[in-house]
C-alpha positions in Angstrom: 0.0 0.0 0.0 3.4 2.5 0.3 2.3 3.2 4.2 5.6 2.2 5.7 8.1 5.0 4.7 11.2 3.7 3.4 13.5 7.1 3.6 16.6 7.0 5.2 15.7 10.0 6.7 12.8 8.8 8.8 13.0 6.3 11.9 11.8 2.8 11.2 8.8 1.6 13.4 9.7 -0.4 16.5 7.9 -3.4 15.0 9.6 -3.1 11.6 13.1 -2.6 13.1 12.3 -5.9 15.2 10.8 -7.6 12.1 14.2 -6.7 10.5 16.6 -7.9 12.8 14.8 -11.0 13.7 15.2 -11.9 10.3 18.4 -11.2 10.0 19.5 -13.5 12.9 17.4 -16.4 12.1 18.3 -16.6 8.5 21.8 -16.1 9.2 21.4 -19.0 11.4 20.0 -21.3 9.5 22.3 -21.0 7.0 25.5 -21.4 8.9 24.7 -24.2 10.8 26.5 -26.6 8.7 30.0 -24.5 8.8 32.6 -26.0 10.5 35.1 -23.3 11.3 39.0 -24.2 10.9 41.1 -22.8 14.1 40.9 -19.0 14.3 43.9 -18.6 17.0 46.6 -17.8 14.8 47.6 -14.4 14.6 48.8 -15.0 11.0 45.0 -15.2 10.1 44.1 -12.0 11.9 47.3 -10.0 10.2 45.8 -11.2 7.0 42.5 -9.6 7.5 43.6 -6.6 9.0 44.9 -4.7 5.9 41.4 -5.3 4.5 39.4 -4.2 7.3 41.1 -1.1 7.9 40.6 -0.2 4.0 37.1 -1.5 3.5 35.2 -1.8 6.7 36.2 0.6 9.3 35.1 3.6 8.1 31.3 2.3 9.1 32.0 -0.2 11.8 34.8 1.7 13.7 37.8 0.2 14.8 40.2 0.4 17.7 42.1 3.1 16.1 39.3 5.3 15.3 35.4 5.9 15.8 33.1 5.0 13.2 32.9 7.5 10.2 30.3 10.2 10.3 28.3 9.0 7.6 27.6 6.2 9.4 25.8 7.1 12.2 23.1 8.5 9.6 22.8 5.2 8.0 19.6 3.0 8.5 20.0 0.5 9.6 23.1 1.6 11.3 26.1 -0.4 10.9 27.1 -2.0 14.4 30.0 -0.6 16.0 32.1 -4.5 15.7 34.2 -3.8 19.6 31.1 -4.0 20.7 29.4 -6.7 18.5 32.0 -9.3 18.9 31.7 -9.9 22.4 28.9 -11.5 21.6 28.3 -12.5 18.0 28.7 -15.8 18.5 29.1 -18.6 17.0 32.1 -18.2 14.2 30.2 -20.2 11.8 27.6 -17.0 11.6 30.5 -14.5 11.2 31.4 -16.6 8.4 28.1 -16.7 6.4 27.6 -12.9 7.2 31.1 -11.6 5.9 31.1 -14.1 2.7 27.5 -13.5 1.7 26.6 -9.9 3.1 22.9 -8.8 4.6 21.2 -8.0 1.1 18.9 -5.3 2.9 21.7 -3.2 4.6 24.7 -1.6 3.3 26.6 -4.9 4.2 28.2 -6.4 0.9 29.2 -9.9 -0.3 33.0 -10.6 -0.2 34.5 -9.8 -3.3 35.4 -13.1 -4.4 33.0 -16.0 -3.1 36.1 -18.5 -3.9 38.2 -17.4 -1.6 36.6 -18.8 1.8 40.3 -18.9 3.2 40.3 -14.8 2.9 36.9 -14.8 4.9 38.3 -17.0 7.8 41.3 -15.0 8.0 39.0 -11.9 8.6 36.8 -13.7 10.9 39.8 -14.4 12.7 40.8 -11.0 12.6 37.1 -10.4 14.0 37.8 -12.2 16.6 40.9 -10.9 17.8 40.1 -7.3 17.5 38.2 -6.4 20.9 41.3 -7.1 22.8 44.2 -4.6 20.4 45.1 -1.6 21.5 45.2 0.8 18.9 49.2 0.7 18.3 48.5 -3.5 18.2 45.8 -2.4 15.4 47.7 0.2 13.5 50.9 -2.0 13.6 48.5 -5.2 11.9 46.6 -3.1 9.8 48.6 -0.6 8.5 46.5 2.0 9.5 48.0 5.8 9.2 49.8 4.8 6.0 48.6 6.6 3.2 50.6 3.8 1.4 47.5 0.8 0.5 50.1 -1.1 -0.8 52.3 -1.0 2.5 50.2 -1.9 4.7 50.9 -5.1 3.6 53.4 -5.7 2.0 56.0 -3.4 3.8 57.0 0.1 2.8 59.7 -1.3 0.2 57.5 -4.3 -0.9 59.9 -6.5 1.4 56.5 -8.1 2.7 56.0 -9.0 6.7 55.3 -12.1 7.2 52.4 -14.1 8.4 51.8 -15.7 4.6 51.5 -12.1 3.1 53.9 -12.1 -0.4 57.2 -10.0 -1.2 56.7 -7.6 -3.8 60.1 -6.2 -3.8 61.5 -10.2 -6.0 59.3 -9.5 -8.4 59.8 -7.7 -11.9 57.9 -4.7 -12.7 56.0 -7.1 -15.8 54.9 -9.7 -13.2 53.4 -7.3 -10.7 51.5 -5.0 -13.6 50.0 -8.4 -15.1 49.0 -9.7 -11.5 47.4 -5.9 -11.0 45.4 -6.1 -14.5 44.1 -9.7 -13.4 43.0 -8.7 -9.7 41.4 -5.5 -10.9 39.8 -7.5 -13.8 38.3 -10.3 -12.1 40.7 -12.6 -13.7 42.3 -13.7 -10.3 40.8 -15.0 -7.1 40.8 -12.4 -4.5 38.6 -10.7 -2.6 41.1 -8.5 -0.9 43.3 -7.8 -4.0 40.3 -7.1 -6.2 39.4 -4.5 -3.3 42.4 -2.6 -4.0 42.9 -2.9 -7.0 39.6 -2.3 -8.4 40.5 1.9 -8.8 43.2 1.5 -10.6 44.0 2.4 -14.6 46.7 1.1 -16.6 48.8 4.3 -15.7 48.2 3.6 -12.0 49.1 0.2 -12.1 52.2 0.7 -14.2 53.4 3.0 -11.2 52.9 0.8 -9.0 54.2 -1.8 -10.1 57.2 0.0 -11.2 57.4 1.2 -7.4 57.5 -2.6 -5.9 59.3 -4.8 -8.8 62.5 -4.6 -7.9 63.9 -7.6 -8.6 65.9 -7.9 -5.5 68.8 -10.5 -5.8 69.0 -13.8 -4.1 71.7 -16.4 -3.3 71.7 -19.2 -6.6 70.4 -22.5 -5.9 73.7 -23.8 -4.6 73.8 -21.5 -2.2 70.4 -21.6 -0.7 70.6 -21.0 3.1 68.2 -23.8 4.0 69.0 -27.5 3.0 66.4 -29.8 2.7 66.4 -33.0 0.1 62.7 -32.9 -0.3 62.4 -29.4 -1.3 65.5 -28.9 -3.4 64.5 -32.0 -5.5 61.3 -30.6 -6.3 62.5 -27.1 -7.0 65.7 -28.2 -9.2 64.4 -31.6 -10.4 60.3 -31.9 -10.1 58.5 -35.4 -9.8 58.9 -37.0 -12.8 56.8 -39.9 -12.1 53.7 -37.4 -11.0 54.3 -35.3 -13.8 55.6 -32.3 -11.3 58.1 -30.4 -13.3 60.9 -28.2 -11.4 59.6 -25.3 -10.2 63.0 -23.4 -11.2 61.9 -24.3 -14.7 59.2 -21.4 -14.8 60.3 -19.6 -11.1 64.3 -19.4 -11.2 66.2 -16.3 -12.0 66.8 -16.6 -15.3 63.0 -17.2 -15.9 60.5 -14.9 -17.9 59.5 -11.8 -16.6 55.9 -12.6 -16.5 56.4 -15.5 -14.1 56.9 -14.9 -10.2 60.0 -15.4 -8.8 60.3 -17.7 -5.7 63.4 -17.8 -4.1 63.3 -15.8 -0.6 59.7 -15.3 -1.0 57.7 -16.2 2.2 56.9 -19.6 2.8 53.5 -19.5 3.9 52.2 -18.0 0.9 53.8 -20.4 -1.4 52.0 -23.1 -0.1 48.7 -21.2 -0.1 48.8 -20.4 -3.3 49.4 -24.2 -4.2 46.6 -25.4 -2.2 44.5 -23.0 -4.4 45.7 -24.3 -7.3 44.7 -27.7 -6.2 41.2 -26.8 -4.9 40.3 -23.7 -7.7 42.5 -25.6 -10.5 42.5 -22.5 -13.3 39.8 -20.9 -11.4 42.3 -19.6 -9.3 43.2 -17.1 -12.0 45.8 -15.4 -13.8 47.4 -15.9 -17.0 49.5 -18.8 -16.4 47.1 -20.6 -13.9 46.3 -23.7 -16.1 50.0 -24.9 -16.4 50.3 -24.7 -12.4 46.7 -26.1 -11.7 48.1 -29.5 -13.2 51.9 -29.1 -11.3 50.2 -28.7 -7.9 48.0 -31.4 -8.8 51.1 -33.9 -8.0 52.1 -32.2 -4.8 51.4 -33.6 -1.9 51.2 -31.2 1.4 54.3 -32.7 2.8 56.0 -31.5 -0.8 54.0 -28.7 -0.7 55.8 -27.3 2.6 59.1 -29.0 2.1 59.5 -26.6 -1.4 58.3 -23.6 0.0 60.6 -23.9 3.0 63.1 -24.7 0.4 62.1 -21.3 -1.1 61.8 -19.6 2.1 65.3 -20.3 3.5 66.9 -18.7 0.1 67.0 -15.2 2.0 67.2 -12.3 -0.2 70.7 -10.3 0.1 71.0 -6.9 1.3 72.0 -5.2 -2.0 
């Protein structure tokens, strides 16, 4: 009949607003039941999530380091102040469902990317963990200050810090512009990356990248700092009897510039980024992903770790 008024302006009825959040919950319930959450008590997962809350979501939901933007408060319904929520949205399976899939009749959006369910956990770890940072804990983890996107997590020269969050600063200038192109496009899995890179032109992403890719030298593969059989064997020689080929093949030095270079980049990441080419195969995106969807196929985890520890332990020199 156009009775209820749906302006912003106006104050919902107490019965609507009920009506409203009632649904909310229960749907959000019912749907999440099934989830089974992995363990949210690393810190790794939190660090992750932080770069991406302080760009996307604090500005409406506050966070430690600041109040909640002013447009915010004027929003209906109002987004919830998440210090506060967290104490008592419970359990994580519902976090989950509301941060991958978004509450259609709010201003709370889908994640960018529904493949990338390991990106929501890490922010529902992050979630989590927040209620108890002080705001230099949450500045330091989220970058937050730094007018620098790119920074915040991947360290002021690209050098990366840690907690399964890549090195720019080994790449080439090609390789990061292409990776850009794809995240802005859609092309590559990301939810995060697509985030950022979504306002970017050509000219923008050429700066960047020419910023990061530095190409940063690396001790040769006889001189890697870490020795392990496994891992050298699958870097120098592959798996020839599960079709693996050797990784330095497509990821040494002397490779293409369109292909990522791997030596001294951080471990953690390596082996993500294989287990998403085993679970996304090409879906995983990017221009090369079909060649590595069927050389992770052969990995096992064991290999999976033992290579990018391999990787990992070929530190980067100082020049």
């Amino acid at each position: 009949s156009g009775v209820l008024n749906v302006a912003a302006s106006s104050r919902p009825f107490a019965v609507t607003e009920w009506f409203f959040h009632t649904l909310v919950r229960q749907s959000v319930t019912l749907r999440s039941i099934a989830i089974e959450p992995p363990p949210l008590n690393d810190m790794a997962m939190a660090h992750r999530g932080a770069g991406h809350y302080e760009l996307v979501c604090a500005a409406c939901h506050g966070s430690p380091a600041r109040a909640p933007a002013a447009f915010a408060r004027h929003m209906q319904p109002q987004p919830p102040p998440l210090l506060d929520q967290m104490e008592h949205w419970r359990p994580a399976a519902r976090v989950f469902w509301t941060v991958k899939h978004g509450i259609r009749p709010s201003g709370m959006p889908a994640w960018p990317d529904p493949r990338r369910d390991d990106e929501v956990w890490d922010m529902v770890a992050f979630l989590r963990a927040m209620p108890a940072m002080t705001p230099a804990r949450y500045a330091n983890l989220s970058g937050h200050g730094d007018a620098d996107v790119c920074a915040r997590c991947h360290g002021a020269e690209g050098e990366g810090r840690g907690s399964g969050l890549p090195r720019l600063d080994l790449q080439s200038p090609a390789y990061l512009a292409a990776a850009l192109r794809a995240f802005r496009d859609g092309q590559r899995s990301s939810g995060i990356m697509r985030s950022v890179a979504a306002g970017l032109d050509d000219e923008a992403i050429a700066a960047l990248a020419e910023r990061y890719g530095r190409n940063v030298a690396v001790p040769s593969a006889g001189e890697a700092a870490l020795s392990d059989p496994l891992g050298e064997q699958i870097a120098l020689r592959g798996v020839a009897d599960r079709k693996v080929p050797a990784c330095e093949s497509c990821h040494g030095a002397a490779a293409r510039a369109d292909w990522p270079r791997l030596a001294g980049q951080d471990g953690d990441y390596i082996v993500k980024q294989l287990r998403l080419f085993q679970q996304l195969g090409s879906l995983r995106g990017g221009e090369h992903a079909p060649i590595m969807a069927k050389a992770a196929l052969g990995l096992s985890e064991e290999d999976m770790i033992a290579v990018a520890e391999w990787y990992e332990g070929r530190a980067p020199s100082s020049q």
